[in-house]
N, C-alpha and C positions, 0 to 999 in steps of 0.2 A: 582776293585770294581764296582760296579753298580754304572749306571748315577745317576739311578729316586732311590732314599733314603727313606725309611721308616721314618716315624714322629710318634713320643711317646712322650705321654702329661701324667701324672699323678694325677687325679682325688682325690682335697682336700677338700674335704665332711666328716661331722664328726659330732655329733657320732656316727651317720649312713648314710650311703648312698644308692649303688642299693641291697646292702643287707643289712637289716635292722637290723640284728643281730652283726654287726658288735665291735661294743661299748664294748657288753658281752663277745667277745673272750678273753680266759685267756693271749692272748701275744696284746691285745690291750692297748694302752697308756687311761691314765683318765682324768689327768688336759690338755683338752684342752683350757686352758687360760694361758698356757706355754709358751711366747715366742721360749726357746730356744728348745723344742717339732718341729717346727714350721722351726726353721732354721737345726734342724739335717735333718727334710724331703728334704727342699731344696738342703742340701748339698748331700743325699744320691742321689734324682735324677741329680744331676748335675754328680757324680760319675760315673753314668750308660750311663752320655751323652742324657739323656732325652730333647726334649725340650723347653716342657713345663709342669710347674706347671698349673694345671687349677682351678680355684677358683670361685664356682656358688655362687646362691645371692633366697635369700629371704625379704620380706621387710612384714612379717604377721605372728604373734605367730599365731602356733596351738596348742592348751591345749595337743593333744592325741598324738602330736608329741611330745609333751616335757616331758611326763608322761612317754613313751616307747624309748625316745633316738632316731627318727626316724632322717631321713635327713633335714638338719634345726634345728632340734632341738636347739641348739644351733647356733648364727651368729653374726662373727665379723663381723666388717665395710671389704667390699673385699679388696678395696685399702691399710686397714692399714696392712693388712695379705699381701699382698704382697710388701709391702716395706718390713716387716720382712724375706721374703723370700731372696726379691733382695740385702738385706743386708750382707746376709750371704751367697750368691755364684756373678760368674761373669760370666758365660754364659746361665746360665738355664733363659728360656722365662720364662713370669708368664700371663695366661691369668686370665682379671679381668672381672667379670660379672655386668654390671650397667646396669639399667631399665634406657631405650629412655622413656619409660611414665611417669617418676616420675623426671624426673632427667633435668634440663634446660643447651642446649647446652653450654655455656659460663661455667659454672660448670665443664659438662663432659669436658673440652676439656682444662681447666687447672687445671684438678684434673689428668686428664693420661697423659695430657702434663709433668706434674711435675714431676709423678712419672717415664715417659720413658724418662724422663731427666736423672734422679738421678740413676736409673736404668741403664745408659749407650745403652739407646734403646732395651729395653728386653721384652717389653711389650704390650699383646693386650687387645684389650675390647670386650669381647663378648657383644654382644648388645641382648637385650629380651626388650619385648614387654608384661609390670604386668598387670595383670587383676582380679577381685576378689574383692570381699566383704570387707573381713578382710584387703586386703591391701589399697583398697580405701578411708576404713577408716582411716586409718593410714594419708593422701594426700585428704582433703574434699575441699584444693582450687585446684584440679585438674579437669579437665571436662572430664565427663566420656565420652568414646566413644567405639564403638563397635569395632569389631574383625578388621574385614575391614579398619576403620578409623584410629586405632592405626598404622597398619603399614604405613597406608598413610602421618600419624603422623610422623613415625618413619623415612620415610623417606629425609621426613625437617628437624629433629633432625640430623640425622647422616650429612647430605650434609651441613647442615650449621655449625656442629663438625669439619668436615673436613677441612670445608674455612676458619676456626679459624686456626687450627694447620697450613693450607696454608700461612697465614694472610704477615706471616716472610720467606722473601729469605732465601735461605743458606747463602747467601754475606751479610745479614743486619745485622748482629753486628759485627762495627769494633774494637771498644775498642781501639784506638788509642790515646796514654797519651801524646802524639807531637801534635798533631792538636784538642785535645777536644773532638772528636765526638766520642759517644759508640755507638750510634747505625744509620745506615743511614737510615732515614726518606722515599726518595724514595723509596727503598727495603720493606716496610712495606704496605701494602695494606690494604684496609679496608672494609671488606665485604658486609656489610648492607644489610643483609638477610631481608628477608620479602618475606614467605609463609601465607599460609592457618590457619596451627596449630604454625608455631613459630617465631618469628622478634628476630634479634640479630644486633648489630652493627659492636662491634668489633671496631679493630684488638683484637688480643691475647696480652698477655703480656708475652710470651714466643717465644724463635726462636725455629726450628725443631732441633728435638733430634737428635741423630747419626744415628736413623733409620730412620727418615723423620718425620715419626707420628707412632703411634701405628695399629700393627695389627689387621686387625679386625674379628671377628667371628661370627657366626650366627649358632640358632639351631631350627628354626621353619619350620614346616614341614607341614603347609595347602600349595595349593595351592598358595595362596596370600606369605607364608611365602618363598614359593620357589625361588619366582617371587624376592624378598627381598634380602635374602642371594642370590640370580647370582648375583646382583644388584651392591652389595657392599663387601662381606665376601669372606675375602681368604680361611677360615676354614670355616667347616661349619661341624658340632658334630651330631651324629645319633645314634640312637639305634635303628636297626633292626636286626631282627633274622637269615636271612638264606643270602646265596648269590647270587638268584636273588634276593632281596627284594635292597639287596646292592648297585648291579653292575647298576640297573634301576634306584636306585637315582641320584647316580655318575652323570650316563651319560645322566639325565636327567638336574641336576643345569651346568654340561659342556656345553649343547646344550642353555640353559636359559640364563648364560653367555655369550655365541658367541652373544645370540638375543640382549641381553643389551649392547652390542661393547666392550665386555671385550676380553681375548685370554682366550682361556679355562682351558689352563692348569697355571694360575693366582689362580684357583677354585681346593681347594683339601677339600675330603671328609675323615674325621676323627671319627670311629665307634667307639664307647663305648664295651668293651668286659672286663670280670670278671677273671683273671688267679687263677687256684688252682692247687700248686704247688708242688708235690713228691718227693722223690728218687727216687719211683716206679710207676710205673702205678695204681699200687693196691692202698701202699698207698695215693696217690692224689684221688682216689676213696674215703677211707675211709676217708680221711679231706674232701670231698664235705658233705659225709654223717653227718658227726660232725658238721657242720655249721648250719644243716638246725634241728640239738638239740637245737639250741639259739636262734631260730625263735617261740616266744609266740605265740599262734593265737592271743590275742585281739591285738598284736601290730600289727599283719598282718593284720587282719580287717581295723583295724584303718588306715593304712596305703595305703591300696587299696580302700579304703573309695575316699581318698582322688583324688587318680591315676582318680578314674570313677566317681566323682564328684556326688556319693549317698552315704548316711549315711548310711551305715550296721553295725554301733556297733551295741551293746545290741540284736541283732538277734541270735539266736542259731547256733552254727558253725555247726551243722549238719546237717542243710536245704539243700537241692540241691541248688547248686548256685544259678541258674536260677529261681527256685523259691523265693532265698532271695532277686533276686534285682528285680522280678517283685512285691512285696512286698511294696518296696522304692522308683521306679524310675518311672519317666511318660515315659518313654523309655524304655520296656524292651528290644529290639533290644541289649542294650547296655552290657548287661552282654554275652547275645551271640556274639558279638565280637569281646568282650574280651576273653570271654572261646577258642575260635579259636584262637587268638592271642597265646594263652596262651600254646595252645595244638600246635602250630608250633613249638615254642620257646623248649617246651621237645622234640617233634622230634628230631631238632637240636641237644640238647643235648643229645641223644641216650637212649632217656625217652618215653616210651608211656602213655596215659593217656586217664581214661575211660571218659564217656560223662553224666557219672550221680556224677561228683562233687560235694562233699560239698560244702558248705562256704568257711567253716576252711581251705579245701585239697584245693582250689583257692589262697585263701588268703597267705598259707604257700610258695606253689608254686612262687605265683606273689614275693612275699616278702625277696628271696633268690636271687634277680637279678632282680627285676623289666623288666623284656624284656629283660637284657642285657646277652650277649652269654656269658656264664661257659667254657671256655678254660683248660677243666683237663686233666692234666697229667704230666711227666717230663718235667724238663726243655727246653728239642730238643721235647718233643712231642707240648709242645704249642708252641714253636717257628713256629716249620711247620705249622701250623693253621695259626696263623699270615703271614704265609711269601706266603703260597698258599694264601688267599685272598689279598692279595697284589700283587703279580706276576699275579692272575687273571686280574687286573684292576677292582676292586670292590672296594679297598679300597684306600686312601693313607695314613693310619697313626689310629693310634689306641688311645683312652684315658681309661689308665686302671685304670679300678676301685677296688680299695682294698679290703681282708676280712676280712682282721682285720689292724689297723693302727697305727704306720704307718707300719709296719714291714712286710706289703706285699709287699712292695716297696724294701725293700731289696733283700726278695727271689728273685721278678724279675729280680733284678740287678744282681742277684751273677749267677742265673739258666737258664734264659731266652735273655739276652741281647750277653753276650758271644756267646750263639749260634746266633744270628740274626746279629754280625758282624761276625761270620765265615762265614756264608753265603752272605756275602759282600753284604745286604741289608740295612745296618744300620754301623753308623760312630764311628769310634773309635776316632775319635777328633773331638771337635770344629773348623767347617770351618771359623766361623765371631765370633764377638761380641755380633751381635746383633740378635735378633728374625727374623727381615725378610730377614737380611744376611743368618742364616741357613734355611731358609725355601726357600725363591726366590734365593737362589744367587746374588743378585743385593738390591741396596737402590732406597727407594721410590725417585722421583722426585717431587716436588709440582705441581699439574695441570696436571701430569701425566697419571694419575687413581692411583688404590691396587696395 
């Protein structure tokens, strides 16, 4: 078997996710406020050897999301969805998504202390950086800062996150019922952070889970965000189109990492890609074709509203794009782009696409995958996709996103997984217990680094 392992996270967005039509599929589930909905997903990916569940976060109703079932639409607490998960398996990771900007260190660090406690050390925290109108509202004793500032924010958040979960030796709790003492005093430190944007005291009231601390993740992609995830994130989550767009991030957060004294290969990049799965070739054609009959244009509108951050409801879907977002936006730059973006993205998928676009033909486009790559065909044909960018060095590990749910997750297990352990890129057992047990081989140290 291969040294360097393939990593699969399975993407828990719902009612919709990077295809918006998702919800409508006739083999997609309804009551998502189904606990046991919730732990058969856990169980199916842990069956397949996945792992990680991955669980993103919004903290901001949107009316057009919740009218059209868009992603978000609906949002439980992450954390309570993943105890659900971690309840009902015992090696599948669960990564949980909490805002650094809304959320106070001492919070974050025994809310995922507890839970990669109870969890048996299963768990990371993707870390984001909220921003926005609607969600600020929601947080009016927060102080708003700009792009720049958040992660500079973000940065005292997580390092002073850390010095908590550090706070406790491995040796500080003796629990000794002969001498009295549960826990030794000297083992316990006491941080007394004092930054810019956040003071924390401390200690934790927690010792280190069986993995040390929770993993952590990162998915921003300015400049500054790069600079961030080297920083601190052993995953780091992407959607890009093609394979150089890929193999240039990779080796770009690798080289970002060396510069911030990490080892590079600490830093693995985890692509977002869509499987659409057949007997045949043909038919994995005709289900692409069928998905994108569930795609409304005004959800798609609505949707890609959001993506480019201009209003284009109520505009006629038969505008040339370009003229609907020069219309709407003090940027029109911004819809060319995106139409570029957009007309890669078909490439890729062995789509061509003319340059006098609707709205609608944008919006239905963008709406079927938001950017994320369409992987169709049998089960050994998207294997080989996966396992060529991987064996290139572009990727290290995939989070696939469903199209209908959960029961894409099964196809992948039964069609796609078997072939990616025959090709001894991916594990037919659990090596650890724990989430950085299967990922690093090894457990955190405190004062260590990731």
């Amino acid at each position: 078997m291969s040294q360097r392992q393939l990593f699969l996270a399975g993407y828990i967005l719902f009612p919709g996710n990077h295809y918006i039509g998702a919800w409508r599929h006739p083999y997609s589930e309804r009551d998502f406020n189904d606990r046991a909905l919730f732990e058969d997903v856990g169980r199916t990916l842990e069956r397949a050897k996945f792992d990680m569940a991955f669980i993103p976060e919004t903290l901001a109703h949107n009316p057009n999301f919740a009218r059209f079932g868009l992603s978000n639409a609906l949002k439980h607490e992450p954390t309570q969805l993943a105890a659900v998960i971690a309840g009902a398996t015992r090696h599948l990771g669960i990564g949980v998504t909490l805002s650094a900007s809304y959320n106070a260190p001492y919070h974050l660090a025994r809310t995922l202390g507890s839970l990669d406690q109870f969890s048996g050390g299963r768990v990371a925290w993707n870390i984001i950086m909220s921003k926005g109108e609607a969600t600020r509202a929601n947080f009016p004793f927060v102080e708003e800062l700009d792009r720049e500032q958040l992660y500079d924010r973000g940065d005292e958040v997580v390092e002073s996150t850390v010095a908590l979960w550090d706070s406790w030796s491995a040796d500080a709790l003796v629990v000794d019922k002969q001498t009295g003492v549960f826990a030794d005093p000297a083992q316990i430190a006491t941080p007394d952070y004092h930054g810019k944007y956040v003071q924390v005291r401390g200690p934790l009231t927690l010792p280190p889970s069986p993995q040390g601390k929770p993993v952590l993740i990162q998915a921003g992609d300015s400049p500054r965000g790069r600079r961030f995830g080297a920083k601190w994130a052993e995953l780091v989550f992407a959607i890009e189109n093609n394979e150089t767009d890929l193999r240039a991030k990779r080796d770009d957060l690798r080289r970002l990492a060396g510069e911030a004294g990490r080892d590079p290969d600490s830093i693995k990049l985890i692509a977002a890609v869509q499987p659409i799965i057949g007997e045949t070739t043909e038919i994995a054609r005709a289900r692409q074709q069928f998905l994108n009959t569930l795609i409304g244009v005004d959800a798609a509108v609505a949707f890609l509203s959001q993506f480019v951050r201009v209003d284009l409801t109520g505009l006629d879907p038969d505008l040339r794009f370009t003229d609907a977002v020069a219309q709407r936006a003090t940027d029109a730059t911004a819809g060319v782009r995106l139409l570029e973006n957009l007309t890669a993205l078909a490439e890729g998928n062995g789509e061509t696409l003319g340059s006098e676009l609707s709205l609608g033909e944008v919006a239905r486009h963008f709406g079927a995958s938001e950017f994320t790559p369409q992987l169709v065909g049998t089960g050994a044909e998207v294997a080989d996709q996966l396992a060529r960018l991987f064996e290139a060095d572009a990727v290290d590990g995939y989070v696939l996103s469903p199209t209908h749910f959960p029961g894409a997750f099964d196809d992948i297990a039964r069609a796609v997984v078997p072939e990616l352990q025959r090709r001894g890129i991916f594990r037919t057992e659990y090596a650890d217990t724990t989430l950085r047990g299967n990922l690093a081989g090894r457990r955190y140290s405190p004062g260590a680094g990731a």
